[in-house]
C-alpha positions as CSV (number, residue, x, y, z in Angstrom):
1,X,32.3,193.4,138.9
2,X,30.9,196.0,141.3
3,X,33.5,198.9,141.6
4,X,34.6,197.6,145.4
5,X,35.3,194.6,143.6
6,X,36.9,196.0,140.9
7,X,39.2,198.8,143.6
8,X,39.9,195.1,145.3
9,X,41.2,193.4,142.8
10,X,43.3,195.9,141.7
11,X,44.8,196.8,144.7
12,X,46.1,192.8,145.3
13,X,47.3,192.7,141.4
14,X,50.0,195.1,142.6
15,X,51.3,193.2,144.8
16,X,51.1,189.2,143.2
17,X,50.9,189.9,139.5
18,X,47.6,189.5,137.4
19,X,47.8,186.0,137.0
20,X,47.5,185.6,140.7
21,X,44.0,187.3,140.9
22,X,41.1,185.9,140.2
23,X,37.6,187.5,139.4
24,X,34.4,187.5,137.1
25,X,34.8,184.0,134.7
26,X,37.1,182.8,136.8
27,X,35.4,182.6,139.9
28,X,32.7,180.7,138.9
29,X,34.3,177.5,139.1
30,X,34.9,178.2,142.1
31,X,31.4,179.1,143.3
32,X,30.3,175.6,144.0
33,X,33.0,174.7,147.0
34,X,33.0,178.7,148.1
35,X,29.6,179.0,148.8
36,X,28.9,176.2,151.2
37,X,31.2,178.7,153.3
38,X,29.1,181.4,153.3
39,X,26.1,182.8,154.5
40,X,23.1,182.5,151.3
41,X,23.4,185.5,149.4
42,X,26.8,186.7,150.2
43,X,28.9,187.4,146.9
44,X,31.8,186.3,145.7
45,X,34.7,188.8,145.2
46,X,37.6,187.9,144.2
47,X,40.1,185.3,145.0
48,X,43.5,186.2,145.5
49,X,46.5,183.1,145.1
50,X,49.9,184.3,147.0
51,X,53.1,183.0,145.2
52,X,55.4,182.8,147.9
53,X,55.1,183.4,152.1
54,X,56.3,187.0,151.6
55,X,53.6,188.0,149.1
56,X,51.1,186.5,151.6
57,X,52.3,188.8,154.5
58,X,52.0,191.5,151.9
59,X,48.5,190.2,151.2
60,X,47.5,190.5,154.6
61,X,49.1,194.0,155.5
62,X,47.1,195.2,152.4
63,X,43.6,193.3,154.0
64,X,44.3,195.0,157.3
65,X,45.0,198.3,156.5
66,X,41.8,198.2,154.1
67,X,39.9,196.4,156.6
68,X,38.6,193.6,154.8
69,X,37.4,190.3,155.5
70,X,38.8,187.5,154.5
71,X,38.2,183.7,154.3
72,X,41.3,181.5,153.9
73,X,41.7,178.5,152.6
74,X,43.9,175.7,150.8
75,X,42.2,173.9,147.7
76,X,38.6,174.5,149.4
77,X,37.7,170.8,149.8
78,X,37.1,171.8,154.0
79,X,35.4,175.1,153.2
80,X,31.6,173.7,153.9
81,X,33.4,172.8,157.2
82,X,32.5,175.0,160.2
83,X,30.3,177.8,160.6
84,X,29.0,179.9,157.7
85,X,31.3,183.1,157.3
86,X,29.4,186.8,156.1
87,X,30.6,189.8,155.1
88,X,33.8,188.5,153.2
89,X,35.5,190.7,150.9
90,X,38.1,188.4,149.6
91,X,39.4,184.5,149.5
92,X,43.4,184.1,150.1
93,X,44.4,180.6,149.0
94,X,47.9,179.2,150.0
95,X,47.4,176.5,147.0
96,X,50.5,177.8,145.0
97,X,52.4,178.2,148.2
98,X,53.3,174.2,147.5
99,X,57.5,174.1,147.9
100,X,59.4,171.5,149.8
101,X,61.4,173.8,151.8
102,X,63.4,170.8,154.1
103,X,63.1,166.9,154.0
104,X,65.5,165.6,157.0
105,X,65.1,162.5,156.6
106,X,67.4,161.2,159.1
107,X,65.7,163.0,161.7
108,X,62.5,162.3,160.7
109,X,60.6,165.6,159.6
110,X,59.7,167.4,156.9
111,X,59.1,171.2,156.7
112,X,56.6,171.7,153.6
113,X,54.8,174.9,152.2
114,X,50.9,174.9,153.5
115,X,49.7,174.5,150.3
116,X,51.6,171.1,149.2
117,X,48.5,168.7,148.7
118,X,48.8,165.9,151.2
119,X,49.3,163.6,148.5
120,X,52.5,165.1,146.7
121,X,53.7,165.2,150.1
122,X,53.1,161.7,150.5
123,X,54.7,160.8,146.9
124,X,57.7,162.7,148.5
125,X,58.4,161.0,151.5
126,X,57.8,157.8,150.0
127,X,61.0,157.9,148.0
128,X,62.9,158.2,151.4
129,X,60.8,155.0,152.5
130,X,58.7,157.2,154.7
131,X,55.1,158.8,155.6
132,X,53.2,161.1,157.2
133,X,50.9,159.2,159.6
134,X,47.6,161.2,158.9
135,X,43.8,159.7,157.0
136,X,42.6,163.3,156.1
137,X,39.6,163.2,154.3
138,X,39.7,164.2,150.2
139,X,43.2,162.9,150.5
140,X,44.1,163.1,146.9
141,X,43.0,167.2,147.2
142,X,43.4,168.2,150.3
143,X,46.7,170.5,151.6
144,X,48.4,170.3,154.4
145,X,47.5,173.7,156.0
146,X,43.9,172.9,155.6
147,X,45.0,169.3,157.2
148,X,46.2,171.4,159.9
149,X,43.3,174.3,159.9
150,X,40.7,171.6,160.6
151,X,42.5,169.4,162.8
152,X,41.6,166.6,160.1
153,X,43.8,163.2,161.8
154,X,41.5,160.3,160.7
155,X,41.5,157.0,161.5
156,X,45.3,156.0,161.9
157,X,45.0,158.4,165.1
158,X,45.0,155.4,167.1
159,X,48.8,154.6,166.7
160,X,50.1,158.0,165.9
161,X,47.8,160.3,167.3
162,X,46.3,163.5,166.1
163,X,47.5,166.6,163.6
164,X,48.8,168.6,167.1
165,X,51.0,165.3,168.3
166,X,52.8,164.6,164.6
167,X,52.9,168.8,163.6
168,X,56.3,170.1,165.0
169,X,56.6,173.9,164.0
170,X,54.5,175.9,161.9
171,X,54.6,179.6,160.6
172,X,51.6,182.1,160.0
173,X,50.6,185.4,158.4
174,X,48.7,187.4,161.3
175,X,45.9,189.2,160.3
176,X,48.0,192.4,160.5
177,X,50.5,190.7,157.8
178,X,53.4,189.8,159.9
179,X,54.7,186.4,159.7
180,X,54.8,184.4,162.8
181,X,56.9,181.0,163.5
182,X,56.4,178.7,165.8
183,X,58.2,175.2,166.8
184,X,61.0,174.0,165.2
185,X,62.4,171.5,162.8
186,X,63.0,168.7,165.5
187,X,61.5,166.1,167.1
188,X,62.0,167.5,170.6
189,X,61.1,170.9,171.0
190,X,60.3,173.0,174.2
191,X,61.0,176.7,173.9
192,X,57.7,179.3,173.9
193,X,54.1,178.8,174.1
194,X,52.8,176.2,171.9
195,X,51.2,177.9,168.5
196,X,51.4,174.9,166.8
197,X,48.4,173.0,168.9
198,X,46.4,176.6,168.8
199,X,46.6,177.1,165.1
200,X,45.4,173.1,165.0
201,X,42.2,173.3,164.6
202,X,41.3,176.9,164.5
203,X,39.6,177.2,161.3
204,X,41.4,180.0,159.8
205,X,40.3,182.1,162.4
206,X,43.8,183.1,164.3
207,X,45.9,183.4,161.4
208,X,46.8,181.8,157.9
209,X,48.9,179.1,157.9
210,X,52.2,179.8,155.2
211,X,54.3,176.2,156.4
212,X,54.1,173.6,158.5
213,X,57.0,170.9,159.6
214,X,55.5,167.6,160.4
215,X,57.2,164.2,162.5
216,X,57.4,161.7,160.1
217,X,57.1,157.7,160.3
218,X,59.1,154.7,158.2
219,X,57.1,153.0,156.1
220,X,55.4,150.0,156.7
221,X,56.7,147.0,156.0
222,X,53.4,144.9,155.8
223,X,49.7,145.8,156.1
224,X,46.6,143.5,157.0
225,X,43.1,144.7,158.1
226,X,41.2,142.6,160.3
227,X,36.7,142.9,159.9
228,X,35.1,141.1,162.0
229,X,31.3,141.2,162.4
230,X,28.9,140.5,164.5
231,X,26.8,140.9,167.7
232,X,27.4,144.3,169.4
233,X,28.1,142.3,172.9
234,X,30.8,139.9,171.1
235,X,32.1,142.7,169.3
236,X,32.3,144.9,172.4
237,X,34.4,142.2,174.1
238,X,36.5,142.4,171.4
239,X,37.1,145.3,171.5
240,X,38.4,145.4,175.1
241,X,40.4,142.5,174.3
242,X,42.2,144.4,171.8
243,X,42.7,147.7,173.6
244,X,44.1,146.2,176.5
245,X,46.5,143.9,174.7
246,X,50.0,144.3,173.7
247,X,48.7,144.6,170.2
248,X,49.5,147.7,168.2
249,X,47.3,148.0,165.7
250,X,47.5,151.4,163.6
251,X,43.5,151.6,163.1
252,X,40.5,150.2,165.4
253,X,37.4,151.4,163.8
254,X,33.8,150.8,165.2
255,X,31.5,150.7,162.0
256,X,27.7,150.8,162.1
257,X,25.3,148.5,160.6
258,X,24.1,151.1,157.5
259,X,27.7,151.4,156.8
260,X,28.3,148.1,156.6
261,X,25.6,147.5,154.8
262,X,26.8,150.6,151.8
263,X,30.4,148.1,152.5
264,X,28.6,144.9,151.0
265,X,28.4,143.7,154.2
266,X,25.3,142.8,156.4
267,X,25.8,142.3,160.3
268,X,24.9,144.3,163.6
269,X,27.9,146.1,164.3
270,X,31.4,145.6,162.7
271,X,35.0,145.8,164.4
272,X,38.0,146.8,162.2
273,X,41.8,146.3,163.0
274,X,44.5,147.6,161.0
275,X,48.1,145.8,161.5
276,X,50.7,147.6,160.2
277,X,54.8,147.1,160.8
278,X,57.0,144.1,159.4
279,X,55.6,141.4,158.0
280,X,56.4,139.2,161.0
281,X,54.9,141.1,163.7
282,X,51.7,141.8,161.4
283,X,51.2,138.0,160.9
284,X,51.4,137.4,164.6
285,X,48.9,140.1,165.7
286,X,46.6,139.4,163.3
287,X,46.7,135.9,164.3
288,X,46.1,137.2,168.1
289,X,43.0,138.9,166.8
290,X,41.7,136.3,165.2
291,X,41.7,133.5,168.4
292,X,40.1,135.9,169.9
293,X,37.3,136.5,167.1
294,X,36.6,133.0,167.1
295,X,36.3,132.5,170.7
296,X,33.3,134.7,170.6
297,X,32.3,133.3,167.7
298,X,32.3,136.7,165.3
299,X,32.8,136.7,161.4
300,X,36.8,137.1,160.3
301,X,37.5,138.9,156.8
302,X,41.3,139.2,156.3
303,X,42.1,141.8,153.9
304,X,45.9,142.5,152.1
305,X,47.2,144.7,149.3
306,X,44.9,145.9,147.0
307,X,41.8,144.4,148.5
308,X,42.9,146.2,151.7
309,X,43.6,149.6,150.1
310,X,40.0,149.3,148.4
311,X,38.3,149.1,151.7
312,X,39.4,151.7,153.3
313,X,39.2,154.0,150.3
314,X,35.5,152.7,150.3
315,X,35.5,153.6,153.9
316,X,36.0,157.5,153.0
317,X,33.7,156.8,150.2
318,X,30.9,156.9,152.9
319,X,31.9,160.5,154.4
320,X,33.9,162.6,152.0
321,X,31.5,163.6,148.8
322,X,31.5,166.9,146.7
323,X,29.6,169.4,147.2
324,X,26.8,168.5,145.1
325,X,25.9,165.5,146.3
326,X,25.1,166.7,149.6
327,X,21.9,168.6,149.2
328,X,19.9,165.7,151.4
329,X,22.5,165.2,153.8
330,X,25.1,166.0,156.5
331,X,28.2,165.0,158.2
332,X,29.1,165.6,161.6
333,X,32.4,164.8,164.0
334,X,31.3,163.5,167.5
335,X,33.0,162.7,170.4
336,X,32.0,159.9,173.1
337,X,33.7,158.3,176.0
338,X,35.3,155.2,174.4
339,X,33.3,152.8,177.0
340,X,29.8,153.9,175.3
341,X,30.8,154.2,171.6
342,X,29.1,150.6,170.7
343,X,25.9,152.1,172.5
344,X,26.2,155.0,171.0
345,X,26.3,153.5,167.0
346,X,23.2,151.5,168.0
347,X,21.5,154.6,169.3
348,X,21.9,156.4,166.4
349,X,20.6,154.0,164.4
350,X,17.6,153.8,166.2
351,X,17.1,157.9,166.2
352,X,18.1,157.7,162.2
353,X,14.7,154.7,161.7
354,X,12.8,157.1,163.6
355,X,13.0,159.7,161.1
356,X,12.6,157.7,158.3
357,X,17.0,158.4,157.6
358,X,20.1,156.3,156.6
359,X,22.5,156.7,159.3
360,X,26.1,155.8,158.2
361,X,28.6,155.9,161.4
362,X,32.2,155.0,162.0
363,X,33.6,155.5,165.5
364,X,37.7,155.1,166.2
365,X,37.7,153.0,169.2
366,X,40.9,154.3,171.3
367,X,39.3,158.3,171.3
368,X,36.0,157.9,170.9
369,X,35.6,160.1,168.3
370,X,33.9,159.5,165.1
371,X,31.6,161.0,161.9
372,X,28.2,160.4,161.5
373,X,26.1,161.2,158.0
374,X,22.4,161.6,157.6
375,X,20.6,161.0,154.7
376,X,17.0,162.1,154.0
377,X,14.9,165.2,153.9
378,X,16.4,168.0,155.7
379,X,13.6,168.8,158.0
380,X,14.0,165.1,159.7
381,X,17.9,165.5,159.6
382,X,17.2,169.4,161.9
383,X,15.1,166.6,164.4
384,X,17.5,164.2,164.7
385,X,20.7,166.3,165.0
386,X,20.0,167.5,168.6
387,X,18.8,163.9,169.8
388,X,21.9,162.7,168.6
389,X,24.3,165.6,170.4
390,X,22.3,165.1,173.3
391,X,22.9,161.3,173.0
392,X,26.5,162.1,172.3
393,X,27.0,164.5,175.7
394,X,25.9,161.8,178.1
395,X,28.3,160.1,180.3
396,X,28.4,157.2,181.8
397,X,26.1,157.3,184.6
398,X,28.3,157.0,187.6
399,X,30.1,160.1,188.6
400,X,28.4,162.7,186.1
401,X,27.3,165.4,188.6
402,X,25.8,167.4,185.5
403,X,28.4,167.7,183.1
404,X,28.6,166.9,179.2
405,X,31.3,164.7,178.2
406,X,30.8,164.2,174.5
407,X,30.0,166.6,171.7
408,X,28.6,166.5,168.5
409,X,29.7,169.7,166.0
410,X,28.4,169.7,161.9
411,X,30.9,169.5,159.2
412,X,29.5,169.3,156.3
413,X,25.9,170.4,155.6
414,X,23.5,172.7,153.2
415,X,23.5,176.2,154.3
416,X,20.1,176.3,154.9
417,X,20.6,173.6,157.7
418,X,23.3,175.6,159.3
419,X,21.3,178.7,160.2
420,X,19.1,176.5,162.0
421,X,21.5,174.7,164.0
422,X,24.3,175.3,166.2
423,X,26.7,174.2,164.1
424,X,29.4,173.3,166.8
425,X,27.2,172.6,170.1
426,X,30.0,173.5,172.5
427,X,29.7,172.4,175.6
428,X,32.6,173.5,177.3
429,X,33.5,176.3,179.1
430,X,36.4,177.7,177.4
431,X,34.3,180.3,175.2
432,X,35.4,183.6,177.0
433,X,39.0,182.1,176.8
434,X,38.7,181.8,172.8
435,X,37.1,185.0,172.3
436,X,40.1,186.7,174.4
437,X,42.8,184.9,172.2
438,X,40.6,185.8,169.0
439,X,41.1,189.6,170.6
440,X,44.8,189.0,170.6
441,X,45.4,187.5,167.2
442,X,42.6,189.1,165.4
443,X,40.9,191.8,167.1
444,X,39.3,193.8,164.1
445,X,37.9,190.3,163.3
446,X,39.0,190.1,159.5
447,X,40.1,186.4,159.7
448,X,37.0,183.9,158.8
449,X,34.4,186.1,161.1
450,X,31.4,183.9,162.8
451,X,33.0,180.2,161.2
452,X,34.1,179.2,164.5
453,X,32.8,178.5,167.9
454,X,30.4,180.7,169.4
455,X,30.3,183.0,165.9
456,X,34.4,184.0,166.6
């Protein structure tokens, strides 16, 4: 270790132990998920691992009064996420911060640690016969605070909405270590400025998150998941069947042709329905869907239990890898006005062929937003990134008067890709309002510097 390093590490063993520390050997296996963070070149410190929310507002009082930079993070499977970070002196992981502080079940919520890994949560609320309405990606690893830090909702949006409309309260260590809470533990819940949306989504870039309390859902009685394939103009009608029924189906999914094709499945364009409630009412919706499937003569696949549970695992299959097997690739989050998302998936086909690249697309019906991975060499990938935000920004042709209505931001990509791109392609015009809450929260600019829009 260099001596910085070594004053560093020091320094945070005083206050969480040795054991909570990591450095030389033991960074290493972490190397692989840190470094898809960071700028090329930048070094790995240290990595420290607070026990308990009070040691992580000492951790952070300690950062500020040393002035160091800091990346958070959960259990790292977001960290090639976002912008690429430089200058970072340290890595504070909320992963043992993993309690159940409160399960209320009758009131439906839960107040958890940030670093509980969405799946223990799940395990949790399942012995009460509930969930927690959320499709994160790397759901078997991924914590809630990270959940929360990327704004990671997934497909079941389309029932419950996203992580801001199901996240009640949350608390935070500011970057000059003082803990922050914001919300509450019930359902309805008015007082003070709303922290909980702004901390959705932020990156790690406002503060760390320490807990969350979440709105929780019964479980399901019955599940069935409706494919049906076909011609984009059958499965466009549909489509606008569906959405303007009484219907409520949890998922609506638009899937692209090279996805369906990594699926086992060859057709145009696919539509994908998820029915989920008692058994009863699932039976009859389906049903619904499929008169209306056969009216426009599309291709019905009724999927149950395991068969079910398989597809949509394969479904995250096609997005969520490690690290190392994206070297030739990237994922990107996109947003389109629901009306063009059909158009849209065919498009990007088209620009992927062009380039001589495998374009696997999904698109949730109801928002419009959706993922997108490229496959191929990474110079046609840095082509065919800006056709496809510029495709994604268009409207719909009517009342436009100029202005950009979709937008197209890289997740997951080699570094190298990254500094060539503009990672989130903002095209709003709420930068100068960002940078002035950035000033509030974090104005020395020690929080994840230059991961989030416009380098904040």
């Amino acid at each position: 270790m260099t001596a910085t390093t070594k004053a560093i590490a020091h320094t945070l063993r005083e206050i969480v132990g040795e054991e909570s520390v990591a450095s030389d050997k033991a960074l290493v296996q972490a190397e692989a998920k840190v470094a898809q963070a960071l700028l090329p070149g930048t070094a790995i410190n240290c990595i420290v691992y607070p026990k308990t929310q009070a040691e992580l507002s000492e951790v952070m009082a300690c950062v500020h009064r040393n002035q160091w930079h800091v990346l958070p993070c959960g259990s790292g499977t977001k960290l090639d996420w976002g912008g690429l970070a430089e200058g970072i002196d340290l890595i504070v992981s909320t992963e043992r911060l993993n309690r159940l502080i409160d399960h209320a079940a009758g009131d439906l919520t839960v107040t958890v640690e940030a670093g509980l890994k969405f799946i223990d949560l799940q395990t949790i609320l399942a012995k009460a016969g509930q969930f927690l309405a959320l499709d994160p990606a790397y759901s078997d690893l991924a914590t809630v605070g990270g959940i929360v830090a990327t704004r990671d909702a997934g497909s079941l949006r389309q029932q419950y909405g996203g992580v801001r409309d199901i996240a009640l309260g949350v608390a935070f260590a500011r970057a000059d270590g003082q803990l922050v809470k914001a919300g509450g533990r019930v359902v309805k819940n008015v007082a003070g400025y709303d922290l909980v949306k702004l901390l959705s989504g932020s990156f790690g870039t406002l503060g760390i998150i320490s807990e969350v309390t979440f709105r929780v859902y019964p479980l399901p009685e019955a599940s069935k998941t409706i494919l049906l394939t076909g011609v984009p103009a059958a499965i466009a009608e549909a489509t606008r069947t569906l959405t303007a029924s009484v219907l409520t189906p949890t998922a609506v999914d638009l899937v692209s042709a090279q996805a369906l094709a990594q699926l086992g499945r060859t057709a145009p364009l696919a539509l994908v329905a998820r029915f989920q409630s008692l058994q009863t009412s699932v039976d009859e919706q389906a049903t619904s869907l499929l008169k209306t499937a056969q009216a426009l003569g599309l291709k019905e696949e009724v999927l149950v239990e395991r068969e079910e549970a398989s597809f949509w695992q394969q479904i995250h299959n096609l997005f969520w890898r490690s690290p190392s097997q994206t070297d030739q690739s990237a994922v990107c989050k996109l947003g389109v006005l629901p009306a063009r998302a059909i158009t849209t998936l065919i498009a990007m086909d088209s620009i992927a062929r062009q380039n001589e690249l495998t374009c696997t697309s999904l698109i949730h019906a109801g928002s419009g937003l959706g993922l997108m991975r490229l496959e191929g060499a990474l110079p046609e990938i840095s082509q065919s990134i800006p056709a496809v935000r510029a495709l994604c920004e268009q409207g719909d042709g009517i009342s436009d008067y100029g202005r950009k209505h979709g937008f197209l931001s890289i997740l997951s990509a080699p570094p190298a890709l990254k500094q060539k791109l503009d990672v989130w392609g903002y095209p709003g015009n709420a930068l100068e309002l960002m940078r002035k809450i950035k000033e509030q929260f974090d104005p020395q600019h020690l929080l994840s510097p230059n991961r989030f829009i416009g380098r904040i």
